[in-house]
Structures are given as structure tokens and as C-alpha cells.
C-alpha positions in Angstrom: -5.4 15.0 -15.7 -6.8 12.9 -18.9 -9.9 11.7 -19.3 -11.0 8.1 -17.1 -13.0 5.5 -18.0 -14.9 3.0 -15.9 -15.3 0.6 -18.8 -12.9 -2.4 -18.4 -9.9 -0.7 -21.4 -7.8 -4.1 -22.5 -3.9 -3.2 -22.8 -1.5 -4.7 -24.8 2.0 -6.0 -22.4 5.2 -7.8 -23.4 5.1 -9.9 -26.0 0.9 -8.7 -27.2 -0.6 -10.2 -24.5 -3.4 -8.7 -23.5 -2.6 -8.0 -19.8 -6.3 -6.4 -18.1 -7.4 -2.7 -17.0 -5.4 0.5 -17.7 -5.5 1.3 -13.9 -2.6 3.4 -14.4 -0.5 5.2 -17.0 2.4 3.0 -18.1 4.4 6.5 -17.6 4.3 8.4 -14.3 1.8 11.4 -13.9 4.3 13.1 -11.8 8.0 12.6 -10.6 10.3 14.3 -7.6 12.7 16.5 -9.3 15.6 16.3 -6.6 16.4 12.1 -7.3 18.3 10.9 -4.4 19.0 7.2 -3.3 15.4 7.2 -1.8 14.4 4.1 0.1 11.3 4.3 2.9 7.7 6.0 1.7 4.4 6.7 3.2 1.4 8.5 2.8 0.1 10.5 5.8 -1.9 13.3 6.3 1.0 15.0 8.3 -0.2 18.5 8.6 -4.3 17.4 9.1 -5.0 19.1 6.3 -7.1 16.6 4.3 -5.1 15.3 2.0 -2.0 12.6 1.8 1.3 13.7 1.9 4.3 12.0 1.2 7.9 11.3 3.3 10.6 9.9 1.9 13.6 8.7 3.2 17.1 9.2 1.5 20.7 7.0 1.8 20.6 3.3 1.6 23.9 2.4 1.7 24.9 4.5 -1.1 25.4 8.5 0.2 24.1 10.0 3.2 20.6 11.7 2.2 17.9 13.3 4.0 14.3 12.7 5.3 12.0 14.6 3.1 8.2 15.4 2.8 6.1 16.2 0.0 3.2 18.4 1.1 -0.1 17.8 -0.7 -0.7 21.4 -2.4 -4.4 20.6 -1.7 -5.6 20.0 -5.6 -3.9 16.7 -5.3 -0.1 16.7 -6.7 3.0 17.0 -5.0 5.3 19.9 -5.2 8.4 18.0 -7.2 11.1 19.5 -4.8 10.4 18.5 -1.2 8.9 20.9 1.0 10.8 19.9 3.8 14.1 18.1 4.4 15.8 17.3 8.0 19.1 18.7 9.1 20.4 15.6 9.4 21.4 13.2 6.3 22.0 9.8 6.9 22.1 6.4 5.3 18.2 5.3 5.7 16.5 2.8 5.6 12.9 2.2 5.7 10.3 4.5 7.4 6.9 4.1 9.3 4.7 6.5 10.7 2.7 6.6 13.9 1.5 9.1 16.7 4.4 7.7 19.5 3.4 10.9 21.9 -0.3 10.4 21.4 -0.8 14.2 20.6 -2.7 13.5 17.4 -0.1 14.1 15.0 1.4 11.5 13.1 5.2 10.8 13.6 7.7 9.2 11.8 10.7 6.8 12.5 13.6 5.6 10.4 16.0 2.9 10.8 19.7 3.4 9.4 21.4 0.6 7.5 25.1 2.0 7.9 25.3 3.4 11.1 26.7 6.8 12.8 25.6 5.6 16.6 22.4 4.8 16.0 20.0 2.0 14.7 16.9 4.4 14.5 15.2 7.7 15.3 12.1 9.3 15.5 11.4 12.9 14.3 7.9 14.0 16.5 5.0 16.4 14.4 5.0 20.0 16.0 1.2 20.4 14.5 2.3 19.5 10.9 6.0 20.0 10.9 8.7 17.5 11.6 11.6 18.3 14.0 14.1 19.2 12.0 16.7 16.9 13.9 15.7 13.2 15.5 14.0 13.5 18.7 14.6 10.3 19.7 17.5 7.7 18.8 17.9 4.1 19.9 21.1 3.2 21.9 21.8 -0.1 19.8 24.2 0.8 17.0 23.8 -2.2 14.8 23.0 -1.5 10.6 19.2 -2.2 10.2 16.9 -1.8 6.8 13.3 -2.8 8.0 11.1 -1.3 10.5 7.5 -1.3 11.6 5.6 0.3 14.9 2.9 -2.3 16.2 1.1 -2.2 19.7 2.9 -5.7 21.5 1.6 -4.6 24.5 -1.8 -3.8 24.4 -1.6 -0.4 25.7 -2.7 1.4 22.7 0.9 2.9 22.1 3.0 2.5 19.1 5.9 0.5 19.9 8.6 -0.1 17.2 10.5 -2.8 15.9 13.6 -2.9 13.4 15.1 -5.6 11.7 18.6 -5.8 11.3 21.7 -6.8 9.7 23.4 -5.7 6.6 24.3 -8.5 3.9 27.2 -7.0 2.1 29.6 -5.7 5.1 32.7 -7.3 5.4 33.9 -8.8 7.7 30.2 -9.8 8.1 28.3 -9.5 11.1 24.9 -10.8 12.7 22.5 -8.9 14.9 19.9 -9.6 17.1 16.7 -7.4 15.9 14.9 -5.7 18.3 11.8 -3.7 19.8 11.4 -0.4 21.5 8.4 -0.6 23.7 6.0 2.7 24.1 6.4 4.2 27.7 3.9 7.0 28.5 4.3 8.2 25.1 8.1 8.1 25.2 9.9 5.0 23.1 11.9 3.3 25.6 15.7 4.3 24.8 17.4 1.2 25.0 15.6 -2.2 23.9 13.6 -4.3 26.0 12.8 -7.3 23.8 15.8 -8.9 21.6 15.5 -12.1 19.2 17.5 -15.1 20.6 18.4 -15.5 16.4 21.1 -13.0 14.6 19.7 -13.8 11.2 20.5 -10.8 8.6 16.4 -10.1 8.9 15.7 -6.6 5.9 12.0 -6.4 6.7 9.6 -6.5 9.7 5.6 -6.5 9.6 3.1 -6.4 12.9 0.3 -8.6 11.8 -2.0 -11.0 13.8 0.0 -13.9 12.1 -2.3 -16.5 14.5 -5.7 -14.8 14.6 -5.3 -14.0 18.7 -6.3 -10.9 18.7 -2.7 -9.3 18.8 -0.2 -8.3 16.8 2.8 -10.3 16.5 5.9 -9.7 14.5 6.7 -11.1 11.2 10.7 -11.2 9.6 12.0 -11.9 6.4 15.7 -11.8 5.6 18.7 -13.1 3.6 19.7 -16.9 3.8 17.1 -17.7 6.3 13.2 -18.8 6.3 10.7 -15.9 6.8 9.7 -16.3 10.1 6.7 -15.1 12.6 7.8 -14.1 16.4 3.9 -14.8 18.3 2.7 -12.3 20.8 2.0 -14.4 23.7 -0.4 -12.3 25.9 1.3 -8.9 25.3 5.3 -10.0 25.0 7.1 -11.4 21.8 8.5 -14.6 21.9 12.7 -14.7 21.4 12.6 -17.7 19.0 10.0 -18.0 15.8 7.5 -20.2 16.7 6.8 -20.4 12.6 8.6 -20.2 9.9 8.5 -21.0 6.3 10.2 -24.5 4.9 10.8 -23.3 1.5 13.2 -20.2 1.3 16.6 -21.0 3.6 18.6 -19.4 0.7 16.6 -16.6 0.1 17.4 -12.5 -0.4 13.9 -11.6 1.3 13.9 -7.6 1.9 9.5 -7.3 2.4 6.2 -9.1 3.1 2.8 -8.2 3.3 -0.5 -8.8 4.6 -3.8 -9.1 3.7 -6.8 -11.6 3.0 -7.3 -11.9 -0.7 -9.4 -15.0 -1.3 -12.3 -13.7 1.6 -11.9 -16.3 3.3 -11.4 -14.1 6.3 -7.8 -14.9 7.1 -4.7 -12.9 5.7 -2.1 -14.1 3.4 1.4 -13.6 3.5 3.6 -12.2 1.1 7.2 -12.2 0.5 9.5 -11.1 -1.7 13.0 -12.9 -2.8 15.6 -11.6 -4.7 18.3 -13.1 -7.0 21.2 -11.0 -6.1 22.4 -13.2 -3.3 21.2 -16.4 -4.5 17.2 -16.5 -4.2 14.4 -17.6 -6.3 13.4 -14.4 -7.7 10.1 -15.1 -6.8 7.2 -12.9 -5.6 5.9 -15.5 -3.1 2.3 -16.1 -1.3 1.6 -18.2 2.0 -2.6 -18.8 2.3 -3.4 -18.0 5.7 -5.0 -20.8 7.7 -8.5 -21.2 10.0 -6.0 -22.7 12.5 -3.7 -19.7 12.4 -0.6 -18.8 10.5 0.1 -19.4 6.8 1.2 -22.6 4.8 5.0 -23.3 4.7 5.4 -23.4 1.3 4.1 -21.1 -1.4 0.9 -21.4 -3.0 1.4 -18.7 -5.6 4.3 -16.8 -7.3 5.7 -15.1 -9.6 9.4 -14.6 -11.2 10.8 -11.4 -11.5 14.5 -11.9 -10.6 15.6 -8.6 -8.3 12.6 -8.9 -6.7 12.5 -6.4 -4.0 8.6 -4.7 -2.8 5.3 -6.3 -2.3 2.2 -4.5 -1.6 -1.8 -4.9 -1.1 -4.4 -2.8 -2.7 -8.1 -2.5 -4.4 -7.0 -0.4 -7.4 -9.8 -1.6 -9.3 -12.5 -1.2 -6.9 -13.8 -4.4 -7.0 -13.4 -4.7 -3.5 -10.6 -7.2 -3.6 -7.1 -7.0 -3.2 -5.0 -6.4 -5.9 -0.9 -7.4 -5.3 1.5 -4.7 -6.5 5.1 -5.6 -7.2 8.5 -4.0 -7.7 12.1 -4.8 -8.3 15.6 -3.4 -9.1 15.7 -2.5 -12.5 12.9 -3.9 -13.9 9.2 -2.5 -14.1 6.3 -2.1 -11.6 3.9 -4.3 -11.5 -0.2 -5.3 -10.6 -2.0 -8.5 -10.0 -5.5 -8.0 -10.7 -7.6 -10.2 -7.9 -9.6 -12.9 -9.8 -11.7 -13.6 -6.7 -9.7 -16.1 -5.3 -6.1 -14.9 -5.9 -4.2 -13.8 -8.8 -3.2 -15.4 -12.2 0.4 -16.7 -13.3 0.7 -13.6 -15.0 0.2 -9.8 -14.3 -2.5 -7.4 -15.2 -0.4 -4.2 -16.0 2.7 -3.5 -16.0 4.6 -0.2 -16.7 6.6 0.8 -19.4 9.4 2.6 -16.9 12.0 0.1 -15.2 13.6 1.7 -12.0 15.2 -0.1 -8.7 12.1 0.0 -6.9 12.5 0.3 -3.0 8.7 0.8 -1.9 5.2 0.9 -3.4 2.3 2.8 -1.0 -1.0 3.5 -1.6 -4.1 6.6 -1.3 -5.8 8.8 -2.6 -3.8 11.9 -3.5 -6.3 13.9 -5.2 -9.5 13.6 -3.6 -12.1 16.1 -4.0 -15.8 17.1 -3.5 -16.4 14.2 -0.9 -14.7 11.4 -2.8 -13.6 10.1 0.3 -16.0 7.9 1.9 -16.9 8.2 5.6 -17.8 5.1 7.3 -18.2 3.7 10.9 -17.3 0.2 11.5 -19.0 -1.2 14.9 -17.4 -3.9 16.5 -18.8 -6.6 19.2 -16.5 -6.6 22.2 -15.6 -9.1 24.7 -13.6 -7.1 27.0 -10.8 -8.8 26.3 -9.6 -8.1 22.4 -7.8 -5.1 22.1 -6.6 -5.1 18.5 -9.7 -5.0 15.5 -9.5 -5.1 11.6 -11.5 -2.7 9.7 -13.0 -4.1 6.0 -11.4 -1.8 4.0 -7.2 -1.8 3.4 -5.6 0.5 3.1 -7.8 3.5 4.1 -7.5 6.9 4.3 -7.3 8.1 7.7 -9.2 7.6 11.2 -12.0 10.7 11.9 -12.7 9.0 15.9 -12.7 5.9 18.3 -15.5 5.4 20.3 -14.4 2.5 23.1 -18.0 1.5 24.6 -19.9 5.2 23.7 -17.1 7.2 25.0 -15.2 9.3 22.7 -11.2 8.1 22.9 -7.9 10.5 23.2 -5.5 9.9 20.5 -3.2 8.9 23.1 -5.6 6.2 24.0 -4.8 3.7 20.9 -2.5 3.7 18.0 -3.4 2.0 14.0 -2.2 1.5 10.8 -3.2 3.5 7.9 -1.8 0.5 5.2 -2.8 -2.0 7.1 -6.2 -0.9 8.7 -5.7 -2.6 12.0 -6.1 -0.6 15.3 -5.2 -1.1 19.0 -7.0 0.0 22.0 -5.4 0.4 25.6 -8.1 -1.0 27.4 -10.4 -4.0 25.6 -13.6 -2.8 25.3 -16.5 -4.5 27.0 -19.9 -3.8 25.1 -18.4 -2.4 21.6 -16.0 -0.4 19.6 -17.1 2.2 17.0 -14.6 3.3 14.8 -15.1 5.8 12.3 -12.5 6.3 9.3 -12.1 7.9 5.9 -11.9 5.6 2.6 -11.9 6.1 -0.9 -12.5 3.2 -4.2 -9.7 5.4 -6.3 -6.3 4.1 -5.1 -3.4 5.9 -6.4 0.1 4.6 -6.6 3.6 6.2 -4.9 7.2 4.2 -5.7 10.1 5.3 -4.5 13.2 3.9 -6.1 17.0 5.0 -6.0 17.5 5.4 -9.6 19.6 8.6 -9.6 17.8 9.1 -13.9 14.7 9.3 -12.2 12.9 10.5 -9.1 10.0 9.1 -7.2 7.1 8.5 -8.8 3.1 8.6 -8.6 0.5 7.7 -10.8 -3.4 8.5 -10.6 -5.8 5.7 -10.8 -7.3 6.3 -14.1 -10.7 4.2 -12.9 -12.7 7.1 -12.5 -15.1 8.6 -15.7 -16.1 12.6 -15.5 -19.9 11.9 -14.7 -20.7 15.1 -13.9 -19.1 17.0 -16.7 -17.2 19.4 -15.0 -14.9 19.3 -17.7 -12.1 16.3 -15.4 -12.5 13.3 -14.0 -12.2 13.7 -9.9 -13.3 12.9 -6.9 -16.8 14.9 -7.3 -17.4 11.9 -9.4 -18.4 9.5 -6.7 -19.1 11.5 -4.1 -20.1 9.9 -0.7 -23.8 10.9 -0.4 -24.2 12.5 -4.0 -24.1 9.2 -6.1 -26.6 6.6 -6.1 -25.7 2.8 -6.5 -28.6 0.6 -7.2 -26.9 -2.6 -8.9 -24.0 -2.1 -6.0 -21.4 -2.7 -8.6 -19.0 0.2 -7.0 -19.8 2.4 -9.8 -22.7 5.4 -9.4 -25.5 5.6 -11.4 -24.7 7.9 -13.0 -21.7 6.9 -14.5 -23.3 3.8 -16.5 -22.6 3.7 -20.0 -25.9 3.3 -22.2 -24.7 0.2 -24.5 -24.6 1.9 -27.8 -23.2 5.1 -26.3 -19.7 5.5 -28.0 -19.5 9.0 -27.1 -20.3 9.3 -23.8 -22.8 11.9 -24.3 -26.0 9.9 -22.6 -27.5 9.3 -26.1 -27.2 6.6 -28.3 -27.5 8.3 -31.7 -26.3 9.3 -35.0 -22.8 9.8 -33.9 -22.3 7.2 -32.0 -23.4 4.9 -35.5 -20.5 6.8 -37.1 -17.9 5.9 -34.4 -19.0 2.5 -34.6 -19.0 2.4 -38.4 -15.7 4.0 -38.3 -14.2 1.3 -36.2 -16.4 -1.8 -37.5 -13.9 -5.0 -38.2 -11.3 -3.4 -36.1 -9.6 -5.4 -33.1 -7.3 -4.4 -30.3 -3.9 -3.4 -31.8 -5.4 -1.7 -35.3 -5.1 1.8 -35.3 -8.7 1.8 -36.5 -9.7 0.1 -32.9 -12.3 2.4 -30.7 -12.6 0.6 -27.1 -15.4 2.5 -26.3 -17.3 1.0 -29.2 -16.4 -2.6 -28.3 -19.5 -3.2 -25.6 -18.5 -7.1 -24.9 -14.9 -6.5 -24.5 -14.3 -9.1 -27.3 -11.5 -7.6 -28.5 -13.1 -6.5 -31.7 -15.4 -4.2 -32.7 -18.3 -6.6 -35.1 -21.6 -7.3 -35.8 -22.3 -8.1 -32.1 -21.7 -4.8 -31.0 -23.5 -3.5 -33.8 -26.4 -5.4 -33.1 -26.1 -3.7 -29.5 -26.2 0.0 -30.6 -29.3 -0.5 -33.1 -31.2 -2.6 -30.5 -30.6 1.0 -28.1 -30.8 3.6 -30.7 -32.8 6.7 -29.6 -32.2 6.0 -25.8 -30.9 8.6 -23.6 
């Protein structure tokens, strides 16, 4: 890996405008070498092994592909063929992962948008290896491209939706969309809960859309508003109760969740695509005190095919940051400002690709990087469902549901959306205690047959304790101090005046500086580490800051 900075490194995007932090390379650190028409991605630790794999799902509505996973090699990359691939190919759709049998390993369930009798299926974990053929398919037989497993029932079971419908079949059909409840850790094979609509809906989400206290179901489709189904005491209602007044003619295919002005309620976001007559625009709804989200949009941002949103802190500022992708055009990240994000983006990357999903982790942590913490929750003994601070976070370690230590079996979470729900509320407290780390790395998995998936390494991270790269050991949980609570250990402050690096401000550092004095982002004669007020150019100011430190170490 290259060397990583903490200090804030201004990049150049379309046009010279300076665009923000090089969070990323603008070129992928590492790509799949077997390109398929890959759709659905995740990042689980499948095999409990300590670090994130990856799954991928193959097809769309292109060729019949497989579902594949990417074992972590335990030094943080991916092999670039899969190291696993189903029997079965098929045209899928969108994944999502979740422990259905409650034996503690994470399992994973696809939906099919052309379908060979099925809508979805589940492949179950045999203690870090997926059944090679689906253990369990859905009766319906209906073309779906969205899907998401949520707790409806407060039982602390995964139960899982799919949206469904498939724009482009002619003569063109309408579906209900549906959800598979969780019975004794066995999906239920035939639906029990169908929407009264038969909108084309391409992506479901479980969020608490009205701040309840459970998890109700959230569609976006083509030619109709994005809408919100309400949990009403443990059952989905059949008709939206909310839905957006500003997108009837949208191509929606994916929202997400999270709260990114701290105001303690989640916003929405959607995306809308041109291809059958939408906006174009990356779209966000504020969420309200009162519960759901404004109608209209309060923020967006054009980008024609648009096609993936998604939330994360990749700048470790401890604020959501909004990535976005689209068909043949470039990934791209909205830097939080505090309050929400500018008109325009903060980095973008140099590769264009039909972008299908964008997840989040850390691939390559090491030497304690990730952060274990225990969130303690009051309890009422009535809530079931609880929000951790951090999204999204590495993994869960345990539940504690009023001091007593909980079976896997005995609740069911999200890893992207940090949510988790308990089978019975608990009365005094909830302790939940779950892995985290500040460096978020970036997975997107397009179906560009030039290219395979792709995954960048969060650059954000200086080598502090010169073991020669920078990793994880570099903010290591219990090993790092942080005594300004900036997010950044001691130890990896910069001395103003240091151009080097080295922990002195000296002689060499006077040359660097010299070398680059009168120099401004773009020349060749430019050095960003000598620039100490990020101005842009390197001048008598930040000369003035080197002499007044000279000698320091």
C-alpha cells in the first residue's frame, strides 16, 4: 500500500476545481479478475475469521452468473478470482446477509430479476461456507431486483422482503412485493404479507422511517413516488402510509438511511435515473422530529444514470459522508460539511463503470485498529429495535438483554445500517458490544464486462509508528492517545514546520520548503506537505510557520 496522510491533501476534479480530501485513489487498489454482470455486494465476516469478506452476486438481466465470495486472505486484500462460487447461476439481483437460522453464522439471500421458479433464495453458512445450492426458495415466481431482511415482527429473527417488478419485460407486468416472515429460524415458504400496490418497486430498505421503535419498510421504484409501508405494532401495512410528492416519473433503483445533520433523525436518500425518464438526481428527504421525511428534496445532485446511494464516515470526522454511483459514469463522495453536503462533490474517481452497489469496511485491519465499544441502552420493556452511534460498523462481539448474555438466535442486526432487534424488549437495559473502525474502505461492484469489481483503501491513515506502511497498528484501540479528541492519535500530529515527517523541524525540512516556495496546487513544484494552512500555495505564511518552529522535535 502507499504511503497515508492525515493532513487534509486538496485534489484537483473536472474542470480544476479543487474537490476536498484524497480519501481514495482515483484508480482502484485492487480489482476481481473473473468480471461478470455483478450486481448485489456485501461485506461480512462469513467465516468468523476477523476480517470482511466479500459476496457478490452475478446475472442482472444480462447472463445467468453465479454467487461468489471473496475470502479475506487475512492481510487485508481479496484473492482477485473468487474463492467460492454456487452451483447454481442465475439472473440476480441484489443480495443481503443475515443469520435466518440463528446459528451465529451469517447467511445470505438473493432475489432474481428474470425468473426460473423463484423470486429468491437463501444459501445458509455451514461454519464459514455457503451451501453450494439455495437452501431455501420462495414460492412466488414474480422478477424482483431489491431485497432487504428486517425484524417486522419483533421476534429478533430476520425476516425478508423483496421488491419486485421488472421495467423492460414486454408485455409488461406489475407485481405485488412481498415479505417472508422468520418462523423458528426457518423463512416462511410462501409469503404472508403482500402490498395492496403492484408498482414496478427496484429497491427495498428496513428503517424506522417514523421513529416507533420498529422497523418498517421503505420502496423506491420506476414511475411511482418512493414510498414508506409503517410497522404498525409488529405487521406492515398493505398501502404506503407516506410517500414522496416529487418523483411520480422516476427510475428509482436505491435509498438509504442515515442522520447526517445530528439532529438525531435519519434522512432519506434516493436515487433516480434518466433511462426511463427520471431526473437524474441523487435526492435527499430531511427526516422529521414528527416522524418520516419531507416530501420533496432538500438536496441533490445530477448525475444522469444515477443508480447507488450510500452512507459512510470515510473521513473520520464522525459524520456521514454520501457515496454515489451510476451507469457509466464515475464514483463519487460527498464530504459531510456538518449539516449536509455541498452542490458539488468532494472526490470523484477517474474510472467510469455501470456501478450497481457501493459497501463499506474495513478490509485491512490490523494490530487492533478496530475499535471495541459497548453501547448501553435505557430500556422500557417495550422497544425492541436500538440504533448504535456508529454506521456502518464492523461486526457485533455480544448482546447483553438486562445482564444476561443473548443467543444469536435471540436477535438479528444490520452490519450497514447498525440497527439491532431483540425478541423480547428489554426491561432495565441493553448492552451491546460491537467492533468499529475510523478507516472506511470502499467495495463497488458494477457489470462492466472491461472491468471487475473494485475496492479502494482509505488513504486517511499516516504510518505513525514507522513500521515501514501505513495500517491499522496506526490507531490502535488502547495504544494511541487522543488528547485534543480530533479522531487522530497523538502521535500522528504533524509538528507545523515538519515537511518531512520525521518529528523535527530542521534543516531539511527549510530545503523542502525552499524548494517549493511560490508554488500553488497544480505546479509541479507544489509540496502539500509544506503548505501548513492549506491555502493552496506554499508562501511567506508558511514560511513564517517553519522558522517560528525550527529546532522542535
Amino acid at each position: 500500500m502507499m504511503s497515508r496522510t492525515w493532513m487534509l491533501v486538496l485534489m484537483f476534479g473536472v474542470g480544476g476545481q479543487a474537490t476536498g480530501q484524497q480519501v481514495y485513489n482515483m484508480e482502484p487498489d485492487w480489482k476481481s479478475d473473473n468480471p461478470h454482470y455483478s450486481t448485489g455486494a456485501a461485506l461480512v465476516d462469513l467465516n468468523r475469521d476477523g476480517w470482511l469478506d466479500l459476496v457478490i452476486s452475478d446475472g442482472n438481466d444480462m447472463a445467468r452468473g453465479p454467487l461468489n465470495v471473496y475470502y479475506n486472505d487475512g492481510a487485508g486484500t481479496f484473492p482477485t478470482i473468487a474463492s467460492w462460487q454456487s452451483d447454481d447461476l442465475a439472473y440476480n439481483g441484489h443480495l443481503d446477509i443475515a443469520d435466518v437460522n440463528g446459528d451465529g453464522w451469517l447467511d445470505v439471500a438473493v432475489v432474481l430479476l428474470i425468473n426460473e421458479g423463484t423470486v429468491a433464495k437463501v444459501y445458509l453458512n455451514n461454519t464459514g461456507t455457503l451451501s453450494s445450492l439455495p437452501d431455501w426458495t420462495a414460492s412466488e415466481d414474480v422478477p424482483a431486483f431489491g431485497i432487504a431482511f428486517g425484524d417486522i415482527n419483533g421476534d429478533g429473527r430476520p425476516d425478508l422482503a423483496v421488491a419486485t417488478g421488472f421495467v423492460y419485460d414486454t408485455p409488461h407486468h406489475q407485481h405485488h412485493n412481498y415479505a417472508y416472515l422468520n418462523v423458528g429460524g426457518e423463512l416462511e415458504p410462501s409469503a404472508s404479507w403482500h402490498s395492496d400496490d403492484t408498482h414496478d418497486l427496484q429497491g427495498v430498505l428496513f428503517a424506522d422511517a417514523d421513529n416507533d421503535g420498529r422497523l418498517d419498510l421503505v420502496g423506491i421504484g420506476a414511475r411511482c413516488q418512493t414510498r414508506v409501508y409503517r410497522n404498525l405494532g409488529g405487521s406492515l401495512e398493505t398501502t404506503a402510509s407516506w410517500e414522496t410528492t416529487d418523483s411520480a416519473d422516476q427510475d428509482g433503483i436505491m435509498v438509504a438511511v442515515g442522520d447526517v445533520n445530528g439532529d438525531g433523525y435519519r434522512e432519506l436518500f434516493a436515487t433516480d435515473n434518466t433511462q426511463l425518464g427520471g431526473t437524474g438526481r441523487f435526492k435527499q428527504y430531511t427526516g422529521l422530529p414528527a416522524g418520516f421525511y419531507e416530501t420533496t428534496y432538500s438536496w441533490s445532485y445530477y448525475d444522469g444514470y444515477g443508480s447507488v446511494v450510500a452512507l459512510a464516515d470515510v473521513n473520520a470526522d464522525d459524520l456521514l459522508d454520501l457515496a454515489t454511483g451510476a451507469w457509466w459514469d464515475r464514483t463519487r463522495m460527498f464530504f459531510n460539511n456538518g449539516a449536509g453536503f455541498d452542490a458539488t462533490y468532494s472526490w470523484v474517481s477517474r474510472l467510469a463503470s455501470t456501478v450497481e452497489r457501493i459497501v463499506f469496511g474495513d478490509i485491512d485491519p490490523a494490530c487492533g485498529v478496530e475499535l471495541v465499544l459497548t453501547e448501553v441502552f435505557p430500556a422500557d420493556g417495550v422497544r425492541w429495535l436500538f440504533h448504535l452511534p456508529h454506521q456502518p460498523i464492523q461486526g457485533l462481539v455480544e448482546v447483553r438483554r438486562d445482564g444476561v448474555l443473548l443467543d444469536p438466535g435471540a436477535y438479528t442486526w444490520s452490519r450497514e445500517y447498525a440497527w439491532i432487534s431483540v425478541g423480547e424488549a428489554p426491561v432495565d437495559s441493553l448492552h451491546v458490544t460491537y467492533t468499529y473502525s475510523h478507516s472506511m474502505d470502499m467495495i463497488v461492484s458494477n457489470w462492466d464486462l472491461s472491468q471487475g469489481n473494485h475496492l479502494r483503501y482509505n488513504l486517511l491513515i499516516d504510518d505513525c509508528n514507522n513500521n515501514g506502511v501505513a495500517d491499522g497498528c496506526d490507531i490502535a484501540a488502547g495504544t494511541s492517545s487522543d488528547d485534543n479528541g480530533n479522531g487522530i492519535p497523538d502521535e500522528c500530529e504533524s509538528i507545523p514546520g515538519d515537511v518531512d515527517g520525521d518529528g523535527d523541524v530542521d534543516q531539511a525540512d527549510l530545503g523542502l520548503l525552499l524548494a517549493a516556495y511560490g508554488a500553488c496546487v497544480g505546479d509541479p513544484n507544489w509540496n502539500s506537505d509544506a503548505d501548513f494552512d492549506a491555502s493552496g500555495c506554499v508562501d511567506q505564511a508558511d514560511l513564517g510557520v517553519l522558522l517560528s518552529n525550527y529546532g522542535t522535535d
